[in-house]
mmCIF file as gemmi writes it, N, C-alpha and C atoms, coordinates in Angstrom:
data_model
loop_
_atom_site.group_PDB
_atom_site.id
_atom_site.type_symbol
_atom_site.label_atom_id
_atom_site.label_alt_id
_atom_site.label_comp_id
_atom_site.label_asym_id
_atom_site.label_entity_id
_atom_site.label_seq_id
_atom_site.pdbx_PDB_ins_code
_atom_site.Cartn_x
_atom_site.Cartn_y
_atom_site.Cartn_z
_atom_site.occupancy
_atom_site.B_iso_or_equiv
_atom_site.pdbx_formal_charge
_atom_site.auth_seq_id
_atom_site.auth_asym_id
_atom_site.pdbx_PDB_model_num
ATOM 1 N N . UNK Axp A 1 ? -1.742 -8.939 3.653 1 0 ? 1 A 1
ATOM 2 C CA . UNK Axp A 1 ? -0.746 -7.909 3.821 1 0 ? 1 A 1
ATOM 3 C C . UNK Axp A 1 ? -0.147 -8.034 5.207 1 0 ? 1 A 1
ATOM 4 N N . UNK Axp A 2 ? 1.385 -7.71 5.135 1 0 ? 2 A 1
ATOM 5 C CA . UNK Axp A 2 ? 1.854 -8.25 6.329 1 0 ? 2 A 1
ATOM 6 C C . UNK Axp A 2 ? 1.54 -6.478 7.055 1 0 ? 2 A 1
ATOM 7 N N . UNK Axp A 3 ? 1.691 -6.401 8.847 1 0 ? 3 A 1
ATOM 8 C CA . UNK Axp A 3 ? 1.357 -5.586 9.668 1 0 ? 3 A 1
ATOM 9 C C . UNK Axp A 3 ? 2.861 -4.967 10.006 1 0 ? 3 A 1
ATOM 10 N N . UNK Axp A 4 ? 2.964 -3.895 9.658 1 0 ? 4 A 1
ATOM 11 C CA . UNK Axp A 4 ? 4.419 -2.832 10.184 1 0 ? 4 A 1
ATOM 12 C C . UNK Axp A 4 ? 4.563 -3.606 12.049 1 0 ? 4 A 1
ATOM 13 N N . UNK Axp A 5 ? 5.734 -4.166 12.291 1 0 ? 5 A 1
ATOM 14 C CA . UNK Axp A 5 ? 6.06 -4.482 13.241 1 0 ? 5 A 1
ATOM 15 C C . UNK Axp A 5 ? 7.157 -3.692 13.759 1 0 ? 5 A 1
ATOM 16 N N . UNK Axp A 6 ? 6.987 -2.47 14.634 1 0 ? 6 A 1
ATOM 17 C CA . UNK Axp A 6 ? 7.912 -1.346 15.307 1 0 ? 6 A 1
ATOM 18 C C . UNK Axp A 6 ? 9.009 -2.077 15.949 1 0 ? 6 A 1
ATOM 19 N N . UNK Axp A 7 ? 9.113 -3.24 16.923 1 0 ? 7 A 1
ATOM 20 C CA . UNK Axp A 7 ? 10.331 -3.75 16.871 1 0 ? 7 A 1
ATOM 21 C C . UNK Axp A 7 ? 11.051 -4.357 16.042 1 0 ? 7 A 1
ATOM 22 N N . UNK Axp A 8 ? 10.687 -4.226 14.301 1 0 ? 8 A 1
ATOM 23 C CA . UNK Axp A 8 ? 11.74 -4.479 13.789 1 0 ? 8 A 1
ATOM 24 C C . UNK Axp A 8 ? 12.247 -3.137 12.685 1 0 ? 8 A 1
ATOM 25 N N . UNK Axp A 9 ? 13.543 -3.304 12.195 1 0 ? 9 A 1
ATOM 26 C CA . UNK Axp A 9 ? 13.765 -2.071 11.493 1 0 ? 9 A 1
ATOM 27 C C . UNK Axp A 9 ? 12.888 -2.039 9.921 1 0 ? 9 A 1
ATOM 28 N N . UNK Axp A 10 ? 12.82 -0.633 9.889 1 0 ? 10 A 1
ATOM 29 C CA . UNK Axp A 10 ? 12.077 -1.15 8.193 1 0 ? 10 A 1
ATOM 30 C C . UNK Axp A 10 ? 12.746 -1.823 7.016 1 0 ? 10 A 1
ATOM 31 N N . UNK Axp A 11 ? 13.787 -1.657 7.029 1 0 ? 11 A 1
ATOM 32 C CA . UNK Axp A 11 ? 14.297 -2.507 5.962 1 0 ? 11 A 1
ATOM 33 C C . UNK Axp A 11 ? 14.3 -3.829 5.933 1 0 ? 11 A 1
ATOM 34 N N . UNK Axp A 12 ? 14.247 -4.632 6.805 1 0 ? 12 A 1
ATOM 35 C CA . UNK Axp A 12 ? 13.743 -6.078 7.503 1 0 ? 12 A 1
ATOM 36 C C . UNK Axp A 12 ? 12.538 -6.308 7.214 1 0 ? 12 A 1
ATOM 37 N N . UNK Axp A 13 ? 11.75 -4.894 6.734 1 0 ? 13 A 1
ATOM 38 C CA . UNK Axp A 13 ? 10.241 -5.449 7.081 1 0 ? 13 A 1
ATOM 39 C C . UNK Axp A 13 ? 9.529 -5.54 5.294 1 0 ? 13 A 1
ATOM 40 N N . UNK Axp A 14 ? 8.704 -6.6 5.13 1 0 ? 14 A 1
ATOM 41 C CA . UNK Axp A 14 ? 7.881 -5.963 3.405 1 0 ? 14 A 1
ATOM 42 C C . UNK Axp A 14 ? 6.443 -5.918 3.711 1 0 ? 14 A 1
ATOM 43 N N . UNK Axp A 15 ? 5.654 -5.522 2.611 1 0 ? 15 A 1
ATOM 44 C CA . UNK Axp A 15 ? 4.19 -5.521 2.374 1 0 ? 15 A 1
ATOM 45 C C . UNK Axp A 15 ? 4.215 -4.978 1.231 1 0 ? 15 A 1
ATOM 46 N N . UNK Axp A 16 ? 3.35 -5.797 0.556 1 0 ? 16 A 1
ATOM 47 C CA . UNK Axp A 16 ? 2.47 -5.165 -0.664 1 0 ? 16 A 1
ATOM 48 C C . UNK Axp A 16 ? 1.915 -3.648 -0.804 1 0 ? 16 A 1
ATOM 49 N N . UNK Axp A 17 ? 1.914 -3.093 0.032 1 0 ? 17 A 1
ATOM 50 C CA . UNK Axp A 17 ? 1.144 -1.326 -0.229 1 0 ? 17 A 1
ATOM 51 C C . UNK Axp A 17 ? 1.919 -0.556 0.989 1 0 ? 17 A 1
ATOM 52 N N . UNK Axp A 18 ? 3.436 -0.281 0.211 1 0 ? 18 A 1
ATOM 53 C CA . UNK Axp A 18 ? 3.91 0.663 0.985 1 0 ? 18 A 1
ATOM 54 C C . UNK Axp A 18 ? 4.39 1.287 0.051 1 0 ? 18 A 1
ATOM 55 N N . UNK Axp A 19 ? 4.883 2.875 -0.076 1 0 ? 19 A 1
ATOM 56 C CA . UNK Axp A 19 ? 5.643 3.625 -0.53 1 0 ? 19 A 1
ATOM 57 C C . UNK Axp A 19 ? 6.474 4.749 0.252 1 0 ? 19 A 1
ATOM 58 N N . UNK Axp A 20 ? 7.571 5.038 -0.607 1 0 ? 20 A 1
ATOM 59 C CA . UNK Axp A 20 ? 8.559 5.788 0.189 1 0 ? 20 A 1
ATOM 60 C C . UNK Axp A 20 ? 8.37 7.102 -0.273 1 0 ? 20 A 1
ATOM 61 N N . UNK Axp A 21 ? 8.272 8.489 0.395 1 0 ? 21 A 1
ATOM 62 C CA . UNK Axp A 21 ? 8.169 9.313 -0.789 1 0 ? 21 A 1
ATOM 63 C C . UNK Axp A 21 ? 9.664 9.731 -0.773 1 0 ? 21 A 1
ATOM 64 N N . UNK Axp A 22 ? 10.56 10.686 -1.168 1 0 ? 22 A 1
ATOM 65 C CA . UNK Axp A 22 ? 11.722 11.28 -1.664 1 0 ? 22 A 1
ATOM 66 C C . UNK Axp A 22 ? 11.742 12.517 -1.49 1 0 ? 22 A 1
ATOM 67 N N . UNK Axp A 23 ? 10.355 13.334 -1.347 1 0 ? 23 A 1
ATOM 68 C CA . UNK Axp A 23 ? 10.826 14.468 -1.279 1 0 ? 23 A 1
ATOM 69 C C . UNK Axp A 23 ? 8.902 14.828 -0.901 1 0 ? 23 A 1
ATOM 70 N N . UNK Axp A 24 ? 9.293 16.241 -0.452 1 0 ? 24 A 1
ATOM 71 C CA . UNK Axp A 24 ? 8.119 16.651 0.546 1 0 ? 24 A 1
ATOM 72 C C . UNK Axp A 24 ? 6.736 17.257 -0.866 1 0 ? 24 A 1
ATOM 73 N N . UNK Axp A 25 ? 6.012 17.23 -0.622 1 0 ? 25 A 1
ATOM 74 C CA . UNK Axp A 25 ? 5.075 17.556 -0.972 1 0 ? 25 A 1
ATOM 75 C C . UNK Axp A 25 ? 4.844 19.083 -1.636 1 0 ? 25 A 1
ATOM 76 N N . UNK Axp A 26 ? 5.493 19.826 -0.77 1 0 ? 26 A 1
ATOM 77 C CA . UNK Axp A 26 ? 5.671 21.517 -0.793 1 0 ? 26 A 1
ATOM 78 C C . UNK Axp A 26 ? 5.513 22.05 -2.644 1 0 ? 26 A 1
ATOM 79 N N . UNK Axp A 27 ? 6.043 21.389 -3.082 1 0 ? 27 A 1
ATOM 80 C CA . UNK Axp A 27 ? 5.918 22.544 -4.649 1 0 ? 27 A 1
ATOM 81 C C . UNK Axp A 27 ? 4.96 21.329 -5.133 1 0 ? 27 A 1
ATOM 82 N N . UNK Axp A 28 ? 4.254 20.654 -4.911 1 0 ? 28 A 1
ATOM 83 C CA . UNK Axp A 28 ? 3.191 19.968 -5.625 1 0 ? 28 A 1
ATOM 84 C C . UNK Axp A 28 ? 2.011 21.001 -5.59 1 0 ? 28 A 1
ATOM 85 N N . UNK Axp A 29 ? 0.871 20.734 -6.624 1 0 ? 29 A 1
ATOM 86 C CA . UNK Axp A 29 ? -0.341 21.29 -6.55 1 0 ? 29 A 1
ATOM 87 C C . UNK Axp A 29 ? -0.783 20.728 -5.156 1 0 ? 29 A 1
ATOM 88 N N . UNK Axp A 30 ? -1.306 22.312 -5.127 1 0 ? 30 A 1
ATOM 89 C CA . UNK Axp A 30 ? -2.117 21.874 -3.372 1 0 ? 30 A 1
ATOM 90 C C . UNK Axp A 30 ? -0.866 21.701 -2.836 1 0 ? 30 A 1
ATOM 91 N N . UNK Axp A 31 ? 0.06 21.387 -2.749 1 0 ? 31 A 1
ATOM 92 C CA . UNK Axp A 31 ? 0.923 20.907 -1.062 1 0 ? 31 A 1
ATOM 93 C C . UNK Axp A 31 ? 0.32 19.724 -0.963 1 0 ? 31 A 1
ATOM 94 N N . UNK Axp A 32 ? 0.703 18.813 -1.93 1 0 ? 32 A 1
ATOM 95 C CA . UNK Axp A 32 ? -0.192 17.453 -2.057 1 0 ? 32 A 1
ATOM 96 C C . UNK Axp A 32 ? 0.595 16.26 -3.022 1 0 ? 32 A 1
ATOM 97 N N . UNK Axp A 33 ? 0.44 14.982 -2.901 1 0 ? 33 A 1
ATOM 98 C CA . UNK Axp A 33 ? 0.433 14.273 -3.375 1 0 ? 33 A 1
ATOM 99 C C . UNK Axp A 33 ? -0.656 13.672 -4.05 1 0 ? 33 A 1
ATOM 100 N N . UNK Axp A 34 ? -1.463 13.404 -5.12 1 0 ? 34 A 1
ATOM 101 C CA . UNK Axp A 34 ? -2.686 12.29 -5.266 1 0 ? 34 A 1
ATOM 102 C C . UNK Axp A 34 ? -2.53 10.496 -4.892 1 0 ? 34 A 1
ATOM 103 N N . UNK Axp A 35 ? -3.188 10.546 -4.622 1 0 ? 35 A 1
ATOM 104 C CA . UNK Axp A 35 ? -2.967 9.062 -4.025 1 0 ? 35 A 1
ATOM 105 C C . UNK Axp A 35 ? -4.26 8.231 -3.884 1 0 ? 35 A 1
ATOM 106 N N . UNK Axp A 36 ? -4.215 7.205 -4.695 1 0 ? 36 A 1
ATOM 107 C CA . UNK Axp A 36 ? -5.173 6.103 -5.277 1 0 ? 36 A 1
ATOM 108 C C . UNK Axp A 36 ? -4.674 5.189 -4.853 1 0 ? 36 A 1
ATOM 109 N N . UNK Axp A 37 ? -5.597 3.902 -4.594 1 0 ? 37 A 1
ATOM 110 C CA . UNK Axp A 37 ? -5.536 2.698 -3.808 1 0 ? 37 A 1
ATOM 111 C C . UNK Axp A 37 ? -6.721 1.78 -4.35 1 0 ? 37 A 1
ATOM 112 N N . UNK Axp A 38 ? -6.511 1.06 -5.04 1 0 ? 38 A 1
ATOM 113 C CA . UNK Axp A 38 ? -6.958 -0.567 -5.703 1 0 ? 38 A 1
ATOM 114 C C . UNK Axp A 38 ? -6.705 -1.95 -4.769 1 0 ? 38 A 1
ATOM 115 N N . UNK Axp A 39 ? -7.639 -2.458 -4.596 1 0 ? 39 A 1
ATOM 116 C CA . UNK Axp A 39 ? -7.908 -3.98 -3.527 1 0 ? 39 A 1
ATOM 117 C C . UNK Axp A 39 ? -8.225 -4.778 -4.597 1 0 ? 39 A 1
ATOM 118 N N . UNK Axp A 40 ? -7.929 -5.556 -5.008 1 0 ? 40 A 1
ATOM 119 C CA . UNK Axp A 40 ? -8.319 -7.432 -5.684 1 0 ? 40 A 1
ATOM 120 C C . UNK Axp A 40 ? -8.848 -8.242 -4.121 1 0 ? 40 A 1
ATOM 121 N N . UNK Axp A 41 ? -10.175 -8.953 -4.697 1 0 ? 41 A 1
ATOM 122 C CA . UNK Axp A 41 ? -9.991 -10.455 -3.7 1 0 ? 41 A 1
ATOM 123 C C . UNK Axp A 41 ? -10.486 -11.157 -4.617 1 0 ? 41 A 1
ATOM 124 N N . UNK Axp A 42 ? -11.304 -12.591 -4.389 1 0 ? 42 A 1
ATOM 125 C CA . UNK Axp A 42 ? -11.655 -13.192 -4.74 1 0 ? 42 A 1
ATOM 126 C C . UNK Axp A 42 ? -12.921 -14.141 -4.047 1 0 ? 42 A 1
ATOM 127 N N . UNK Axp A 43 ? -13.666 -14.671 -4.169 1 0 ? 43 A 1
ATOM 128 C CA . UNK Axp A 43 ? -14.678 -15.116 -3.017 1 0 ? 43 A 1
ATOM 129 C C . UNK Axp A 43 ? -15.502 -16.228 -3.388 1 0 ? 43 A 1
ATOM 130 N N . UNK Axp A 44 ? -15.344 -17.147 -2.764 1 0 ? 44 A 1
ATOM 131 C CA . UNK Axp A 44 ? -16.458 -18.116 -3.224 1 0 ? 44 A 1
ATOM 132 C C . UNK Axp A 44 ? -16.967 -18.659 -2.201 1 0 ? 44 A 1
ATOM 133 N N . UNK Axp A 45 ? -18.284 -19.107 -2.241 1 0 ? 45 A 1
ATOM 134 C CA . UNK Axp A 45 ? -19.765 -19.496 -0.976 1 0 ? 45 A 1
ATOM 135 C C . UNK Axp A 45 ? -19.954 -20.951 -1.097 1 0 ? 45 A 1
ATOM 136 N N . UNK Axp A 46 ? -20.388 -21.717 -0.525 1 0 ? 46 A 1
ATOM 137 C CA . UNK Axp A 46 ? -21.415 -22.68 -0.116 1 0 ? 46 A 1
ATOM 138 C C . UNK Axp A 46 ? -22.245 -22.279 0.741 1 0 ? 46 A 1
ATOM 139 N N . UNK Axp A 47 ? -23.472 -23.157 0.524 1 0 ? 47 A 1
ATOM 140 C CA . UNK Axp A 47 ? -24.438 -23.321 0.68 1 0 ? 47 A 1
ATOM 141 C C . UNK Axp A 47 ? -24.821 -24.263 2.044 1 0 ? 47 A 1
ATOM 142 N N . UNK Axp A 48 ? -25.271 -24.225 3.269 1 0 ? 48 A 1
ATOM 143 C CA . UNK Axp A 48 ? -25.062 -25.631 4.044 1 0 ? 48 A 1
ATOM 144 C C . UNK Axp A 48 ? -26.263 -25.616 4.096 1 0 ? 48 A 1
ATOM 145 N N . UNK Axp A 49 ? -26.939 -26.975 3.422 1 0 ? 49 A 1
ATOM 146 C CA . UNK Axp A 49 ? -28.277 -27.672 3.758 1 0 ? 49 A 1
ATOM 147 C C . UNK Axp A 49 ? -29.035 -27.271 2.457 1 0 ? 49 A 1
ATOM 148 N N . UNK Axp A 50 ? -28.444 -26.39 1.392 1 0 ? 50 A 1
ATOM 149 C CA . UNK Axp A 50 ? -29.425 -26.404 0.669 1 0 ? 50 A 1
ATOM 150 C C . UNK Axp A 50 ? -28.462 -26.107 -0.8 1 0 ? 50 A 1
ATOM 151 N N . UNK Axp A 51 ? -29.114 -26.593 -2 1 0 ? 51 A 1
ATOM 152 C CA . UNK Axp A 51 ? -28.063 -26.471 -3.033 1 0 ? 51 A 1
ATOM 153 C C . UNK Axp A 51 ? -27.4 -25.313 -2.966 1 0 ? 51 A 1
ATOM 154 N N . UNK Axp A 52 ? -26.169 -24.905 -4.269 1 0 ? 52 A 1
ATOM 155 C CA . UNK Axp A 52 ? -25.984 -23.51 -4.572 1 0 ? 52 A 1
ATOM 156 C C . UNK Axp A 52 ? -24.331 -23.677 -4.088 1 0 ? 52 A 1
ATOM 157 N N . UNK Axp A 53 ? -23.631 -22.887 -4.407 1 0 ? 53 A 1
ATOM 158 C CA . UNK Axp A 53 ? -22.127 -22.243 -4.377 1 0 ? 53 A 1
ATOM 159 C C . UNK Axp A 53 ? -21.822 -21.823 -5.717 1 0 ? 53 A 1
ATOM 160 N N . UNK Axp A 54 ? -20.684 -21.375 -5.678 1 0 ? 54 A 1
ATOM 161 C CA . UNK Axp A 54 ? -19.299 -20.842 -6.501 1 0 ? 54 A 1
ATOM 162 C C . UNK Axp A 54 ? -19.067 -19.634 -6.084 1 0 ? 54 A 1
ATOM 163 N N . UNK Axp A 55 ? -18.219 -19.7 -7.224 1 0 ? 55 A 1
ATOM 164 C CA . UNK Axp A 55 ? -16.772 -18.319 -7.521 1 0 ? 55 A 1
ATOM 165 C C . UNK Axp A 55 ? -17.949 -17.063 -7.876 1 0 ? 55 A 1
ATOM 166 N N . UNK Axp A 56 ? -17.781 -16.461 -6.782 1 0 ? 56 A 1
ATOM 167 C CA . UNK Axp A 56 ? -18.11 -14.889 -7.488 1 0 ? 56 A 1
ATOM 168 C C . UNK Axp A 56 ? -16.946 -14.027 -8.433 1 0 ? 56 A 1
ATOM 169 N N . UNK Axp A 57 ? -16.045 -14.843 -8.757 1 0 ? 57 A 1
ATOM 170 C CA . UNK Axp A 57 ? -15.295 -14.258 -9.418 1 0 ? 57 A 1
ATOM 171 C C . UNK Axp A 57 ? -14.053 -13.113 -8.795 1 0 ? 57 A 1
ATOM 172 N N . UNK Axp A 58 ? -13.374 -12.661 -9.808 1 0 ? 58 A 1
ATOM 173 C CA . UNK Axp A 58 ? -12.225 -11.399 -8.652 1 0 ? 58 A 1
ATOM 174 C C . UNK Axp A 58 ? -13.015 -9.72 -8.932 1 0 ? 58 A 1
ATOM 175 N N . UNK Axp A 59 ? -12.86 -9.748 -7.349 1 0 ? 59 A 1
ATOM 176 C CA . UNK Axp A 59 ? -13.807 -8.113 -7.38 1 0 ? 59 A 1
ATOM 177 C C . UNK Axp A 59 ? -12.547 -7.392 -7.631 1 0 ? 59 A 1
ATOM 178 N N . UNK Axp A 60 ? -12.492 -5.586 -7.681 1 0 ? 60 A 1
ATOM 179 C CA . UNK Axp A 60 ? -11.853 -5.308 -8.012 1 0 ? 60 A 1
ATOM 180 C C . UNK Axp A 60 ? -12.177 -3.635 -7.592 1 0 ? 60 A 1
ATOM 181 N N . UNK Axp A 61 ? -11.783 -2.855 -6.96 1 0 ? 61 A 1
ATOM 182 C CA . UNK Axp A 61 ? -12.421 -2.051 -6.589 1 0 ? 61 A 1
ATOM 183 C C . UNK Axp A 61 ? -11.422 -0.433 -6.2 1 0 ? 61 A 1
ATOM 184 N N . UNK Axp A 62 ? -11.217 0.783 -6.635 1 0 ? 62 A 1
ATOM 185 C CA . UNK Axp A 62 ? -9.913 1.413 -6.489 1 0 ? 62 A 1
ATOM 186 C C . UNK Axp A 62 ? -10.482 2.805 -6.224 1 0 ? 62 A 1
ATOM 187 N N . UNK Axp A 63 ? -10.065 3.346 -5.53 1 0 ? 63 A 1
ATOM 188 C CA . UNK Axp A 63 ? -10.736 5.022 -4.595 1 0 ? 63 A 1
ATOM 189 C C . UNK Axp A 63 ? -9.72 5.251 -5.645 1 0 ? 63 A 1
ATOM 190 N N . UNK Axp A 64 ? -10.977 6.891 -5.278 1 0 ? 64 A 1
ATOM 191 C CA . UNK Axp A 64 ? -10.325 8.361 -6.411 1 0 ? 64 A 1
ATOM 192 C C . UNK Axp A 64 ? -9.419 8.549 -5.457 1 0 ? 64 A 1
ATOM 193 N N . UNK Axp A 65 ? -8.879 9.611 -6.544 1 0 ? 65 A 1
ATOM 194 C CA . UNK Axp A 65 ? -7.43 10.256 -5.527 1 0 ? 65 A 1
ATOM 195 C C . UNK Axp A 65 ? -7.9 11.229 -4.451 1 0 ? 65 A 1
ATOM 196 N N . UNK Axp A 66 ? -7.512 10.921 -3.839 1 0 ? 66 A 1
ATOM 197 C CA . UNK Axp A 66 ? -6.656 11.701 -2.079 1 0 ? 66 A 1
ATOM 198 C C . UNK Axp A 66 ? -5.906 12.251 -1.863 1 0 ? 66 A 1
ATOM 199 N N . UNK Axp A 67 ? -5.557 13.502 -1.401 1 0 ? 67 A 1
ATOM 200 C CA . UNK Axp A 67 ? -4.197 14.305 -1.386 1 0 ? 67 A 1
ATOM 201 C C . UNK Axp A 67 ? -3.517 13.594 -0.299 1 0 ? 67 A 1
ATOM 202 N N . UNK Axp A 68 ? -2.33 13.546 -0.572 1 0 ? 68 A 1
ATOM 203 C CA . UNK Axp A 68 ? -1.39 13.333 0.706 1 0 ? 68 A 1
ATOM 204 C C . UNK Axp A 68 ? -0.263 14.021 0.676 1 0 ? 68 A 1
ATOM 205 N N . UNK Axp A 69 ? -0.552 14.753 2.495 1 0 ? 69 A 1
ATOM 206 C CA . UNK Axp A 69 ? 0.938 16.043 2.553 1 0 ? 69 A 1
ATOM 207 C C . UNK Axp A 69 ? 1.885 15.392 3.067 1 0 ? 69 A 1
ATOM 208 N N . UNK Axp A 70 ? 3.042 15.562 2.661 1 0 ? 70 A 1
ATOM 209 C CA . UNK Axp A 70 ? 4.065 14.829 3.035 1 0 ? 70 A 1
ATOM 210 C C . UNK Axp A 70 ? 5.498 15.862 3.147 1 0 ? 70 A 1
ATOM 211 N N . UNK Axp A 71 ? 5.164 16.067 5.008 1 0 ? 71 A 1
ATOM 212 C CA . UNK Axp A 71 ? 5.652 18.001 5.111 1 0 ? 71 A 1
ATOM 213 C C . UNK Axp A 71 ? 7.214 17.649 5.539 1 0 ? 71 A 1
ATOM 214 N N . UNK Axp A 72 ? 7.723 16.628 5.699 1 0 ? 72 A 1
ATOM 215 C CA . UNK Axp A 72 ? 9.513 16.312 6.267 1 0 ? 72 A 1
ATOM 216 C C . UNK Axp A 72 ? 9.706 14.902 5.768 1 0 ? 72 A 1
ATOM 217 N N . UNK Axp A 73 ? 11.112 15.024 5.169 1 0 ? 73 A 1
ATOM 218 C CA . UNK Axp A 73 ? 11.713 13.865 4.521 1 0 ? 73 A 1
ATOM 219 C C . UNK Axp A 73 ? 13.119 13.728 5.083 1 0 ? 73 A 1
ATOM 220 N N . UNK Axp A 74 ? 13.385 12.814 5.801 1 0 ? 74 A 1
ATOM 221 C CA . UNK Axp A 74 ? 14.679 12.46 6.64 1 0 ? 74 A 1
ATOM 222 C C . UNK Axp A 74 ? 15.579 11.589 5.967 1 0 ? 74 A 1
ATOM 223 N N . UNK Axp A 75 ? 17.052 11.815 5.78 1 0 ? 75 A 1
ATOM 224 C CA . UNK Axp A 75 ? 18.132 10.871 5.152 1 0 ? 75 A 1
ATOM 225 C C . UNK Axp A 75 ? 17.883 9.894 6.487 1 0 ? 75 A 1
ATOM 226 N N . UNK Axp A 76 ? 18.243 9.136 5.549 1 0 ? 76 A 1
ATOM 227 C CA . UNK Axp A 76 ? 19.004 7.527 6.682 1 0 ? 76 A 1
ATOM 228 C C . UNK Axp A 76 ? 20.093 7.003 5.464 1 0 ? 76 A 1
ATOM 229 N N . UNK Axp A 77 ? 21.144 7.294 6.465 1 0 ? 77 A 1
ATOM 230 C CA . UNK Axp A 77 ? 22.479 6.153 5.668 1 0 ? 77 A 1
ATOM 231 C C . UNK Axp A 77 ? 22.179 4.9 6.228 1 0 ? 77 A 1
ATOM 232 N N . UNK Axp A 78 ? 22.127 3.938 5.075 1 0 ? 78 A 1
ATOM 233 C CA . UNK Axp A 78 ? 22.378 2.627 4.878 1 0 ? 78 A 1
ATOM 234 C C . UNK Axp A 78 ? 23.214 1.845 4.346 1 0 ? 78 A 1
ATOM 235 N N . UNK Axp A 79 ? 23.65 0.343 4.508 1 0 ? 79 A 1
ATOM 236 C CA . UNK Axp A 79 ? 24.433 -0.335 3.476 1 0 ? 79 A 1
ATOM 237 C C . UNK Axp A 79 ? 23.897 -0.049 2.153 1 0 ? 79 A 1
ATOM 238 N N . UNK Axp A 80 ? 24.867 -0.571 0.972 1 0 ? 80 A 1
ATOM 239 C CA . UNK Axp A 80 ? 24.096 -0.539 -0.298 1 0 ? 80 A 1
ATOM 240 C C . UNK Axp A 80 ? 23.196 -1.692 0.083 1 0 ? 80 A 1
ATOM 241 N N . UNK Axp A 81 ? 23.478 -2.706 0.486 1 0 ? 81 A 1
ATOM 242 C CA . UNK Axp A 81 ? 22.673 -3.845 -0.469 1 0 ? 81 A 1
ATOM 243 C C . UNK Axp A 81 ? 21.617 -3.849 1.02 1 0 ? 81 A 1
ATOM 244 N N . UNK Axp A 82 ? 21.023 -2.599 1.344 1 0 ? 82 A 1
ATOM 245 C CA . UNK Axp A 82 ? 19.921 -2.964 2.02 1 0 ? 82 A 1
ATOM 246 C C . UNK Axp A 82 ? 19.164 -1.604 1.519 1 0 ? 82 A 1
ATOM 247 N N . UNK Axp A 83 ? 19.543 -0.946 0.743 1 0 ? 83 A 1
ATOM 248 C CA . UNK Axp A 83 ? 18.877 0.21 -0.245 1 0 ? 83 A 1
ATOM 249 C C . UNK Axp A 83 ? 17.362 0.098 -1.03 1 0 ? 83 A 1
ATOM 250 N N . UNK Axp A 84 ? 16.649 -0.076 -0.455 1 0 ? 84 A 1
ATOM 251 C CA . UNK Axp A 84 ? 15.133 0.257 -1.468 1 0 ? 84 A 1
ATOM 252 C C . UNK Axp A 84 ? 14.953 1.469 -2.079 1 0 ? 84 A 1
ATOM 253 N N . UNK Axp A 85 ? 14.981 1.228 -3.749 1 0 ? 85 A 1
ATOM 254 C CA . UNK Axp A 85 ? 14.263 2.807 -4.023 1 0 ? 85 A 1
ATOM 255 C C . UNK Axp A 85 ? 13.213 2.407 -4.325 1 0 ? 85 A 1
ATOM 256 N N . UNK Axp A 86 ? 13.041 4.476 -4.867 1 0 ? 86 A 1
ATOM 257 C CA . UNK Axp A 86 ? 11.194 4.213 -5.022 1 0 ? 86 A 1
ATOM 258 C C . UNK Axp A 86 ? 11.269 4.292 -6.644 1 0 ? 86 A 1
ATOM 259 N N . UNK Axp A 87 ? 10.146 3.409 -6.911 1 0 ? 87 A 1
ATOM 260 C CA . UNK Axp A 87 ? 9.926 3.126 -8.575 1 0 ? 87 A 1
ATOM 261 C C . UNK Axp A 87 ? 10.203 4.749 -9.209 1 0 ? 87 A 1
């Protein structure tokens, strides 16, 4: 996953696990968002000096939900063709 780099603008920037929200949290249950988070890797060992390796295969592993408050949502005008929405 790439690291949010503050000298550049966000629209310049990607990563795999970001979201935008649209609107504040306020009329959700709780004053909340739920929010779940799933990791994939994959892993494989050797052995030095003595038999043994492989693939442990792909782990797979995802937390319960988490509230998240999300108390101010700011416009930014942009070009169109630098527009991300959210799914």
């Amino acid at each position: 996953m790439d690291t949010p780099n503050p000298s550049i603008p966000d629209h310049q920037q990607s990563t795999g696990c970001s979201y935008t929200y649209s609107r504040t949290s306020a009329r959700q249950p709780g004053e909340a968002f739920p929010l779940s988070a799933t990791i994939e890797w994959r892993a494989t060992w050797v052995a030095a000096g003595a038999p043994g390796g492989g693939d442990l295969g792909l782990v797979r592993r995802s937390s319960g939900p988490v509230p998240v408050r999300v108390g101010e949502v700011q416009a930014v005008n942009t070009p169109l063709d630098q527009r991300r929405f959210a799914p």
